[in-house]
mmCIF file of the C-alpha atoms, coordinates in Angstrom:
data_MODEL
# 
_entry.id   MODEL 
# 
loop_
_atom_site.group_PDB 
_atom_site.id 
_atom_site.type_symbol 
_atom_site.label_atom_id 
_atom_site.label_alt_id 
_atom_site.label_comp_id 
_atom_site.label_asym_id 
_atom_site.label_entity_id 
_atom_site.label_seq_id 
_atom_site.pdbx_PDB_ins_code 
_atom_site.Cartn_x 
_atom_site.Cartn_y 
_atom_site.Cartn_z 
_atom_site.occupancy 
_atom_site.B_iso_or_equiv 
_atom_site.pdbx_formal_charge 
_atom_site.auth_seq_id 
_atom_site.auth_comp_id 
_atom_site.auth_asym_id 
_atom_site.auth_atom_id 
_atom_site.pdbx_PDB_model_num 
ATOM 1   C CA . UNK A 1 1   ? 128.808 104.423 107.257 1.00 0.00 ? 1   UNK A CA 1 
ATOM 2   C CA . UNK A 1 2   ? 131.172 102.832 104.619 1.00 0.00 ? 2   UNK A CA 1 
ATOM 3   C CA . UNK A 1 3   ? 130.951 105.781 101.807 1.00 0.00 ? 3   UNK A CA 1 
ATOM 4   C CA . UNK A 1 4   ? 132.045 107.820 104.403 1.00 0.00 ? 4   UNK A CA 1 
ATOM 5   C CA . UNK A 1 5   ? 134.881 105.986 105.451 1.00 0.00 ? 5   UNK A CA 1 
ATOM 6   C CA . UNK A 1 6   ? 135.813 105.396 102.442 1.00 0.00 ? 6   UNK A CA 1 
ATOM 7   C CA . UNK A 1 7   ? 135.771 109.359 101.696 1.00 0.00 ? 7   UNK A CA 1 
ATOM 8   C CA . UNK A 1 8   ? 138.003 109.845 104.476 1.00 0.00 ? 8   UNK A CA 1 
ATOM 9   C CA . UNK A 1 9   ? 140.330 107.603 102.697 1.00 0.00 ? 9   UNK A CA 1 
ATOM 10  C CA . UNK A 1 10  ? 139.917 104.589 104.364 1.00 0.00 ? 10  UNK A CA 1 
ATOM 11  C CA . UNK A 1 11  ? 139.688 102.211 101.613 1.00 0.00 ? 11  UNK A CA 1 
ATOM 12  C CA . UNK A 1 12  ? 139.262 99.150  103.934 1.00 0.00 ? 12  UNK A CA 1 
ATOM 13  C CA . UNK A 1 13  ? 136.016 98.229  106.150 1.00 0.00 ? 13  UNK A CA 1 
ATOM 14  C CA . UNK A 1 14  ? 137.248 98.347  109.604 1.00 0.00 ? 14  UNK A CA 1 
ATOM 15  C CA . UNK A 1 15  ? 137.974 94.847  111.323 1.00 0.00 ? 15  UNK A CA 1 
ATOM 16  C CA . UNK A 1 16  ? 135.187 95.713  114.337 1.00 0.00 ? 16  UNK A CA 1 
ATOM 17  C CA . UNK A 1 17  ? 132.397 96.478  111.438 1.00 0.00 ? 17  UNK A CA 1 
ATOM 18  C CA . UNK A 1 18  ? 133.540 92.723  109.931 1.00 0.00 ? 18  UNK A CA 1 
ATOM 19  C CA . UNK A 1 19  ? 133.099 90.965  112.662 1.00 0.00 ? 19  UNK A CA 1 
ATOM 20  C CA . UNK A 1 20  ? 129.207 92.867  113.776 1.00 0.00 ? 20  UNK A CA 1 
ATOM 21  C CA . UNK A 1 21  ? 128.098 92.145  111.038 1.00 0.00 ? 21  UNK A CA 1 
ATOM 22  C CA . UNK A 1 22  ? 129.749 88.505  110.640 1.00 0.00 ? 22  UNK A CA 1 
ATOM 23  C CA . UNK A 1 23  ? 127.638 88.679  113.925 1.00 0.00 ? 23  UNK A CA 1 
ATOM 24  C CA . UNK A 1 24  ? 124.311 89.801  112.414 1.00 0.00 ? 24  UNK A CA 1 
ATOM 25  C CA . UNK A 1 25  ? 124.572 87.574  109.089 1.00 0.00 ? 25  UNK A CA 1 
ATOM 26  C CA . UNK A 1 26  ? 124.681 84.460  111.886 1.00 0.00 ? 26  UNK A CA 1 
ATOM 27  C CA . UNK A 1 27  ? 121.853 85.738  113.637 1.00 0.00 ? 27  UNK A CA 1 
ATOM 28  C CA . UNK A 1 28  ? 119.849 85.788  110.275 1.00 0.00 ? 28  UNK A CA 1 
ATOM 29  C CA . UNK A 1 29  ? 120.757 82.815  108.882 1.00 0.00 ? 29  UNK A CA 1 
ATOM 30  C CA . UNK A 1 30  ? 120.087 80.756  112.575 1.00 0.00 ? 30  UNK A CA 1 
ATOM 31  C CA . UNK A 1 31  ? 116.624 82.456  112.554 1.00 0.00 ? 31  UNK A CA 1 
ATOM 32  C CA . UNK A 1 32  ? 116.055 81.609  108.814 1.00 0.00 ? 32  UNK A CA 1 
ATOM 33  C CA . UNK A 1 33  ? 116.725 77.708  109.803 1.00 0.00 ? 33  UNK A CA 1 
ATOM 34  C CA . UNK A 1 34  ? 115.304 77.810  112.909 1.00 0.00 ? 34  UNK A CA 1 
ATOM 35  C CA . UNK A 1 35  ? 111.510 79.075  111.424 1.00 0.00 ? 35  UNK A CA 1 
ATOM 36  C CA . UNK A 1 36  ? 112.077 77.201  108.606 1.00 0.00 ? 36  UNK A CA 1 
ATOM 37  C CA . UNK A 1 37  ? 111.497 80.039  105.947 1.00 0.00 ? 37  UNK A CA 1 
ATOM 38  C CA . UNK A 1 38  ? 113.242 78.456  103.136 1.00 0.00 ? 38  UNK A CA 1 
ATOM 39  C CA . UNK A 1 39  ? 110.410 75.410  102.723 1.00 0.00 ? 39  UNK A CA 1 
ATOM 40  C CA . UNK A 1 40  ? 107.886 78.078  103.448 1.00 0.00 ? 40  UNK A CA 1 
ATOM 41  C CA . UNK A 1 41  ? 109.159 80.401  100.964 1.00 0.00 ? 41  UNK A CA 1 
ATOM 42  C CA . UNK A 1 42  ? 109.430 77.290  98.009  1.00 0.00 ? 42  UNK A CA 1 
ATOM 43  C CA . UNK A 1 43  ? 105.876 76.600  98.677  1.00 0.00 ? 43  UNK A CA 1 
ATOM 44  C CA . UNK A 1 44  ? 104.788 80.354  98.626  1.00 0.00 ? 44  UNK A CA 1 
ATOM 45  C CA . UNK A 1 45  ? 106.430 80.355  95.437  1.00 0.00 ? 45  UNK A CA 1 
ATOM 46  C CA . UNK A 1 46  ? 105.077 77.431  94.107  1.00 0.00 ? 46  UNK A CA 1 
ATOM 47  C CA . UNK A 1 47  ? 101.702 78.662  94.818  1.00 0.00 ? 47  UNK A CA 1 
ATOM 48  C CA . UNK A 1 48  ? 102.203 81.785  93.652  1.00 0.00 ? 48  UNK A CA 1 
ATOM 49  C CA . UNK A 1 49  ? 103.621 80.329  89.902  1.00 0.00 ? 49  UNK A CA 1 
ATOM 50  C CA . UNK A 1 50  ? 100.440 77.725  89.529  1.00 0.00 ? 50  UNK A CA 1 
ATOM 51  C CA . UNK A 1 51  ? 97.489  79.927  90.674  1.00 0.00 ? 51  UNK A CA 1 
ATOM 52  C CA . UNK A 1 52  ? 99.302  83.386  91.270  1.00 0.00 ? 52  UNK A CA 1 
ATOM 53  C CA . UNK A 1 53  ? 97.412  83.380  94.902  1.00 0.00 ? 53  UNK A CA 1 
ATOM 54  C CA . UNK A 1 54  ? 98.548  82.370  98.378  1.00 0.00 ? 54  UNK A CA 1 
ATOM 55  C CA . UNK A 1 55  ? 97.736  83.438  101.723 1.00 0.00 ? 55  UNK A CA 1 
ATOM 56  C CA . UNK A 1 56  ? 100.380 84.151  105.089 1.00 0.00 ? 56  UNK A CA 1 
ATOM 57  C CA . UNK A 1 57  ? 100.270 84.228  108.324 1.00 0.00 ? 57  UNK A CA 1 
ATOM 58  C CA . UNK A 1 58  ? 103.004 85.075  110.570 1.00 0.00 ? 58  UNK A CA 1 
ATOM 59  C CA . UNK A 1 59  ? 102.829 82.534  113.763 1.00 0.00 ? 59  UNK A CA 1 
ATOM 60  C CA . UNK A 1 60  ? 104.232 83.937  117.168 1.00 0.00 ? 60  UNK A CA 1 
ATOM 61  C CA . UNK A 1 61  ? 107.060 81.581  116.965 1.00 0.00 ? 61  UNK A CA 1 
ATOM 62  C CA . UNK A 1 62  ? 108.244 83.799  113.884 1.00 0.00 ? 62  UNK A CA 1 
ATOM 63  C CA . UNK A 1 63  ? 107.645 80.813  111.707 1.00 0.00 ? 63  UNK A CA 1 
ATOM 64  C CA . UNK A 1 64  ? 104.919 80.975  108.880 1.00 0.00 ? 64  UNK A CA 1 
ATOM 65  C CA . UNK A 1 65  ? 101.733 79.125  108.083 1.00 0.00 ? 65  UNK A CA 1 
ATOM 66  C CA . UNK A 1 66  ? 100.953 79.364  104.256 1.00 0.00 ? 66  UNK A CA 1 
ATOM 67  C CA . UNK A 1 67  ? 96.935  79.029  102.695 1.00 0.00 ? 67  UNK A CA 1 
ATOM 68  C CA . UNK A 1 68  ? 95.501  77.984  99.244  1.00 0.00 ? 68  UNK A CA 1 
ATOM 69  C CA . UNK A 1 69  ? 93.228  80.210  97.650  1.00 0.00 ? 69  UNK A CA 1 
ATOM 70  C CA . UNK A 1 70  ? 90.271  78.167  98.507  1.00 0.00 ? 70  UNK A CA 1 
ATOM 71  C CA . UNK A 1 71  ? 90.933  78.790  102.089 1.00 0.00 ? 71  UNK A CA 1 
ATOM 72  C CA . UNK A 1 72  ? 90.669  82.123  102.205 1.00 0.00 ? 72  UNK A CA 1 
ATOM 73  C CA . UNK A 1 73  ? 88.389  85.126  101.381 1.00 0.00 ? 73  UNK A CA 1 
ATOM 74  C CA . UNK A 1 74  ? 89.853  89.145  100.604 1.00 0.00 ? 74  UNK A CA 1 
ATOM 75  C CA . UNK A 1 75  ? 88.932  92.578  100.683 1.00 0.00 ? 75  UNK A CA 1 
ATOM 76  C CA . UNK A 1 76  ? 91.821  95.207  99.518  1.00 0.00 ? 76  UNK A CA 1 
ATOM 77  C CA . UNK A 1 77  ? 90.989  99.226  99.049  1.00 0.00 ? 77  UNK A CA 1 
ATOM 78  C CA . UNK A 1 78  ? 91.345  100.516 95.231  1.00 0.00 ? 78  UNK A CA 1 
ATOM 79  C CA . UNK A 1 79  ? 95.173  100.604 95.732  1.00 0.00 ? 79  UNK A CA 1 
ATOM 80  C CA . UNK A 1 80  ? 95.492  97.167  95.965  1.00 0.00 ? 80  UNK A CA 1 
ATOM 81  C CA . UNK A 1 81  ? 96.017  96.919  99.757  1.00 0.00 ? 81  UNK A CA 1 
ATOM 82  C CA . UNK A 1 82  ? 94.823  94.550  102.101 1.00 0.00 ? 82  UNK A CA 1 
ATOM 83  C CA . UNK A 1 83  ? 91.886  95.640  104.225 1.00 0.00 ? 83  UNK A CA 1 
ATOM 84  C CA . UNK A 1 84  ? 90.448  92.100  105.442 1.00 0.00 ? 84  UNK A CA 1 
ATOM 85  C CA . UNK A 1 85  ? 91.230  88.663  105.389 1.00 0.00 ? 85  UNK A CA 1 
ATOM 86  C CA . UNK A 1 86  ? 88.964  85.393  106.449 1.00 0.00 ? 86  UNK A CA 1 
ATOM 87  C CA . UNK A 1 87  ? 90.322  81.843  106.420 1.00 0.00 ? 87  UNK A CA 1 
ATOM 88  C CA . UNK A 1 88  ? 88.603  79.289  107.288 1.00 0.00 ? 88  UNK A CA 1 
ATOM 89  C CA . UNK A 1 89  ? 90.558  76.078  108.358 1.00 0.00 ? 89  UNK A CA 1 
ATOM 90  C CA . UNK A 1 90  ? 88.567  72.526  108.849 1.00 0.00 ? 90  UNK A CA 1 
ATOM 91  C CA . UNK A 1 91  ? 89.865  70.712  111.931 1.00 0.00 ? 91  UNK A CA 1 
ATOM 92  C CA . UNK A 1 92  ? 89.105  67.279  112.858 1.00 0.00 ? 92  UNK A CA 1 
ATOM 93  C CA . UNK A 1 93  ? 86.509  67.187  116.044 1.00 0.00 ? 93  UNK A CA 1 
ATOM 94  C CA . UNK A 1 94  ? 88.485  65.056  118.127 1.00 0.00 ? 94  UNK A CA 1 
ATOM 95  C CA . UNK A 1 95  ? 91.665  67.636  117.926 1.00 0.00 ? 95  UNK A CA 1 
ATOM 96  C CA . UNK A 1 96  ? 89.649  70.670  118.866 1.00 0.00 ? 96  UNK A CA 1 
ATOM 97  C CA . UNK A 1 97  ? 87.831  68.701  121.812 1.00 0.00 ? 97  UNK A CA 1 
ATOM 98  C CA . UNK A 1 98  ? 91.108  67.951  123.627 1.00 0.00 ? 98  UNK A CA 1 
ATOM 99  C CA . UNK A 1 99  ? 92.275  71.565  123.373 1.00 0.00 ? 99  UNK A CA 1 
ATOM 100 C CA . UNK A 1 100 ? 91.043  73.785  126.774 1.00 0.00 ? 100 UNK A CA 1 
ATOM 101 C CA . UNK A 1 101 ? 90.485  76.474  124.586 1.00 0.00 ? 101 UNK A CA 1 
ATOM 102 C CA . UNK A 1 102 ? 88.061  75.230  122.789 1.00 0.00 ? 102 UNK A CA 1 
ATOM 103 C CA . UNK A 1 103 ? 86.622  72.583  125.160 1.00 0.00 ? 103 UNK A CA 1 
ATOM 104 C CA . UNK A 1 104 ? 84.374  75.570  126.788 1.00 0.00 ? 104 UNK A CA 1 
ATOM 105 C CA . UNK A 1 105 ? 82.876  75.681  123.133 1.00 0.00 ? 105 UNK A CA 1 
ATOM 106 C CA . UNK A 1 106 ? 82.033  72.439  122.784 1.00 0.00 ? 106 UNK A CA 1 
ATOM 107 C CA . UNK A 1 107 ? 80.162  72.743  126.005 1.00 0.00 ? 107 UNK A CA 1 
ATOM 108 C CA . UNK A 1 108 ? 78.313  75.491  125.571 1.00 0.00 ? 108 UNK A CA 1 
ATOM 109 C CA . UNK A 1 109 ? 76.987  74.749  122.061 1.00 0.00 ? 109 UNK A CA 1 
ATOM 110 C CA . UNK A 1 110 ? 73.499  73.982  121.884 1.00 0.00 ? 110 UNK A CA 1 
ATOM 111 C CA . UNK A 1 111 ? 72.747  71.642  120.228 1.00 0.00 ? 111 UNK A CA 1 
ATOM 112 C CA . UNK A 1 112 ? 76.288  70.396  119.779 1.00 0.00 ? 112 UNK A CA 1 
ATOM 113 C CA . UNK A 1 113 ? 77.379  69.931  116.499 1.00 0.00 ? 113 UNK A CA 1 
ATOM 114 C CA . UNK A 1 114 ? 77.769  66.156  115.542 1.00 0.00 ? 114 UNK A CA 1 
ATOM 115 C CA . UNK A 1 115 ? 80.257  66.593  112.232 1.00 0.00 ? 115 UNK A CA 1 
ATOM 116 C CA . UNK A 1 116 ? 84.004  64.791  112.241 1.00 0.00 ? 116 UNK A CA 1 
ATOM 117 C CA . UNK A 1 117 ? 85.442  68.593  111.445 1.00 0.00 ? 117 UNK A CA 1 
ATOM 118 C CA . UNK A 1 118 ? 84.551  72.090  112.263 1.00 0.00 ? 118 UNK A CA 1 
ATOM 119 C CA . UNK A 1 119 ? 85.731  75.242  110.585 1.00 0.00 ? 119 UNK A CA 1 
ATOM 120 C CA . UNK A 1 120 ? 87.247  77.765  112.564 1.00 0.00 ? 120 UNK A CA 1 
ATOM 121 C CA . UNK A 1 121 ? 87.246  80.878  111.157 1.00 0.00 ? 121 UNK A CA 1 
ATOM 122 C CA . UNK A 1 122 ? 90.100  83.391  111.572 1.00 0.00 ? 122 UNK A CA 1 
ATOM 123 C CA . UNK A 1 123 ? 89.295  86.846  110.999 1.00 0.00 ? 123 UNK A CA 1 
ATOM 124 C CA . UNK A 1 124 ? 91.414  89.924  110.412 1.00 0.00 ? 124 UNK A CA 1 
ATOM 125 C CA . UNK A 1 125 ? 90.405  93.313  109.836 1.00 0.00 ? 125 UNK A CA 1 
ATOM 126 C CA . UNK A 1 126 ? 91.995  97.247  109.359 1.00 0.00 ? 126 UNK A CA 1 
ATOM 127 C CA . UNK A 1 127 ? 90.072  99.600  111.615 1.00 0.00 ? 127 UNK A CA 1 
ATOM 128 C CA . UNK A 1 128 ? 91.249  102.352 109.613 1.00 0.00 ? 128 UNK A CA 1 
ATOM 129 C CA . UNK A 1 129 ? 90.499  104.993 112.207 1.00 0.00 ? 129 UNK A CA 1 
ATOM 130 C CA . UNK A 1 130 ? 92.151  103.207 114.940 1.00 0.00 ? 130 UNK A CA 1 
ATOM 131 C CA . UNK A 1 131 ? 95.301  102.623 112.602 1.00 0.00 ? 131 UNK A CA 1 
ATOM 132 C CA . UNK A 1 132 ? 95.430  98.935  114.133 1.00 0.00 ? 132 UNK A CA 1 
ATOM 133 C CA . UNK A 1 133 ? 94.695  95.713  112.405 1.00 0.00 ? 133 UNK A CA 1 
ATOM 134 C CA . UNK A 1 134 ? 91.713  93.380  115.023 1.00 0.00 ? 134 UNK A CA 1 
ATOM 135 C CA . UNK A 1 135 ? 92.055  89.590  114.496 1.00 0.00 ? 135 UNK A CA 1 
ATOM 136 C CA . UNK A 1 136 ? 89.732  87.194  116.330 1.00 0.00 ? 136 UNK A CA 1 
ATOM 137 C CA . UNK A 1 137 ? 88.670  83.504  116.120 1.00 0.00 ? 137 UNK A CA 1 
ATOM 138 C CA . UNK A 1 138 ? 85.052  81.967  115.429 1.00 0.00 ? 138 UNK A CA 1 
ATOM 139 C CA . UNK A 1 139 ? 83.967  78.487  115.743 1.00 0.00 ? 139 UNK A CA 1 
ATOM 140 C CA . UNK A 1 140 ? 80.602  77.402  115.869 1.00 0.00 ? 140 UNK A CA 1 
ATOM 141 C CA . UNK A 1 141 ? 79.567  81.284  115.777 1.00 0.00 ? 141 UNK A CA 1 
ATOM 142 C CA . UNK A 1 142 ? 81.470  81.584  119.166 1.00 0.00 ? 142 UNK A CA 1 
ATOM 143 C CA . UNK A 1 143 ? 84.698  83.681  119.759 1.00 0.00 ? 143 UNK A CA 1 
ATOM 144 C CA . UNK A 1 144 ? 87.311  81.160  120.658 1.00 0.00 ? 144 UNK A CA 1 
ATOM 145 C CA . UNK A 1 145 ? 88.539  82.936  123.723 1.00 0.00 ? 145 UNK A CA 1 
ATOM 146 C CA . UNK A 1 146 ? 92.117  84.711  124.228 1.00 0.00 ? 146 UNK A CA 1 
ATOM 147 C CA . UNK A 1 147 ? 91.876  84.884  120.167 1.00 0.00 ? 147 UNK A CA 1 
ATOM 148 C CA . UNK A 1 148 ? 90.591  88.446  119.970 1.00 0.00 ? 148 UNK A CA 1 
ATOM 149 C CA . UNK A 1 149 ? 93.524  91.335  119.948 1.00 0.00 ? 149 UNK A CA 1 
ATOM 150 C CA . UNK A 1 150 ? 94.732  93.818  117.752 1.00 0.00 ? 150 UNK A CA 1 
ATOM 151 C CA . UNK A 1 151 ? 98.420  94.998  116.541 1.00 0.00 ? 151 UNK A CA 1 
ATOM 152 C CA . UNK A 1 152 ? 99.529  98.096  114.738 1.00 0.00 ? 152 UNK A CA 1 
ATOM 153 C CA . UNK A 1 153 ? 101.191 95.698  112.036 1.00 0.00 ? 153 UNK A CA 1 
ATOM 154 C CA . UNK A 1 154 ? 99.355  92.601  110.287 1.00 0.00 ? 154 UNK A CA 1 
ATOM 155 C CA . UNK A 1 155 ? 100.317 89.202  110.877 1.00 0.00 ? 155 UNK A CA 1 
ATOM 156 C CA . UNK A 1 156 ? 98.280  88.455  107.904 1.00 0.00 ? 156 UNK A CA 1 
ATOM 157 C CA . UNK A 1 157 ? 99.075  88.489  104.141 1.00 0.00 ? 157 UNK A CA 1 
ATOM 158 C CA . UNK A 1 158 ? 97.398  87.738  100.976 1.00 0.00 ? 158 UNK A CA 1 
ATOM 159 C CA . UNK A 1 159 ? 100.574 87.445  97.964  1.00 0.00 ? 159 UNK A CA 1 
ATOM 160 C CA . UNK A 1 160 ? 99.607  87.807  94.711  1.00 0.00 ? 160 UNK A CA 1 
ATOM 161 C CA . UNK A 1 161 ? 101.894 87.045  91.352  1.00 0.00 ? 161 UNK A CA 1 
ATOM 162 C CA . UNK A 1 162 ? 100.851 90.261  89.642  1.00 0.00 ? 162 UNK A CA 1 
ATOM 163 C CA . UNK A 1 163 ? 98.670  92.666  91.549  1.00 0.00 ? 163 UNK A CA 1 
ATOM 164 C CA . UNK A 1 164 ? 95.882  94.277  89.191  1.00 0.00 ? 164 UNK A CA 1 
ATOM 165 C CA . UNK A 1 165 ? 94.479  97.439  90.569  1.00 0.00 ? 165 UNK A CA 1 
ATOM 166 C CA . UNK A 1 166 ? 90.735  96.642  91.478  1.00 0.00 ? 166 UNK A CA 1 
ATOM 167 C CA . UNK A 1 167 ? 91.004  92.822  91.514  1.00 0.00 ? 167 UNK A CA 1 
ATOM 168 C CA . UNK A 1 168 ? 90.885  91.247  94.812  1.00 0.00 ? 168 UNK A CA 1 
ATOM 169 C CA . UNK A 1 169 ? 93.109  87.921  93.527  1.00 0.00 ? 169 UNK A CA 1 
ATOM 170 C CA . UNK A 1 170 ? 95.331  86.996  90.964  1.00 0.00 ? 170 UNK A CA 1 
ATOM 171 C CA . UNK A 1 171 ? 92.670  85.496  88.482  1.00 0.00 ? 171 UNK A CA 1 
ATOM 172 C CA . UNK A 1 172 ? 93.720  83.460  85.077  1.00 0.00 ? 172 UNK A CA 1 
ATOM 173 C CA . UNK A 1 173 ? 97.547  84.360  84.514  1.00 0.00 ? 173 UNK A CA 1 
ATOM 174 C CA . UNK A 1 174 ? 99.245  82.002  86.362  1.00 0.00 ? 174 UNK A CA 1 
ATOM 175 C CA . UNK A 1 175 ? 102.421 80.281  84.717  1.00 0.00 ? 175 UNK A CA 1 
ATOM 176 C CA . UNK A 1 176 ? 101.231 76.672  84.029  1.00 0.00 ? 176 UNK A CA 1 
# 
């Protein structure tokens, strides 16, 4: 710790502690460039300053996916947090038919829907007992499979520009 070299009268930060965490402040900065945070973080900002609302979600690849308002439903608890989350996403037909995943869908639906996009719905959800957050997938009122897990932490956020106690979104005090 540096207070407590400094109260042992070393005045200077050791040359080994420098260079660690030269080391670390790399590591941070590659990862910051490599996910591309810093356009993710304008837009979240942007978003936030015009309607005061926009939704996150954290993509395995550490890099983030952002969502307007109208692309997403909440539920928080009287404290404000998060307790669900719904987007729904509209993806062209001919994307989601070449994808295996979703191929088996397609199949199975009865009749098949003729539309140029489908919504999938992504779903995320705080079992409260469990102390784990459940996510899942649903297109055409099928599970998309592998999509259905859960995770101690959410991957999930909905940022508001001033969070009001009892309000699900940031309604009508935007900046512009």
């Amino acid at each position: 710790d540096l207070e407590l070299l400094q109260a042992a009268g070393q005045a200077a930060t050791p040359p080994d502690l420098m260079k660690s965490l030269a080391i670390a402040e790399n590591r941070v900065v590659a990862e910051v460039e490599r996910a591309n945070w810093r356009l993710s973080t304008l837009i979240e900002l942007q978003h936030l300053i015009v309607t005061g609302n926009v939704g996150e979600q954290m993509l395995p690849n550490n890099s983030f996916k952002l969502y307007r308002l109208d692309q997403y439903v909440v539920c928080r608890d009287p404290d404000g947090n998060l307790r669900e989350m719904i987007i729904a996403e509209s993806l062209p037909k001919d994307r989601l038919e070449a994808d295996p995943v979703y191929q088996t869908i397609f199949e199975e639906a009865t009749p098949l829907p003729q539309t140029a996009e489908h919504i999938l719905y992504t779903c995320t959800e705080y079992d409260e007992k469990a102390g784990v957050w459940r996510t899942k997938q649903v297109l055409n009122d099928t599970i998309v499979p592998g999509t259905e897990g859960e995770s101690p932490v959410s991957r999930f956020n909905a940022l508001r520009w001033v969070p009001v106690l009892g309000e699900e979104y940031e309604i009508g005090r935007a900046h512009v």
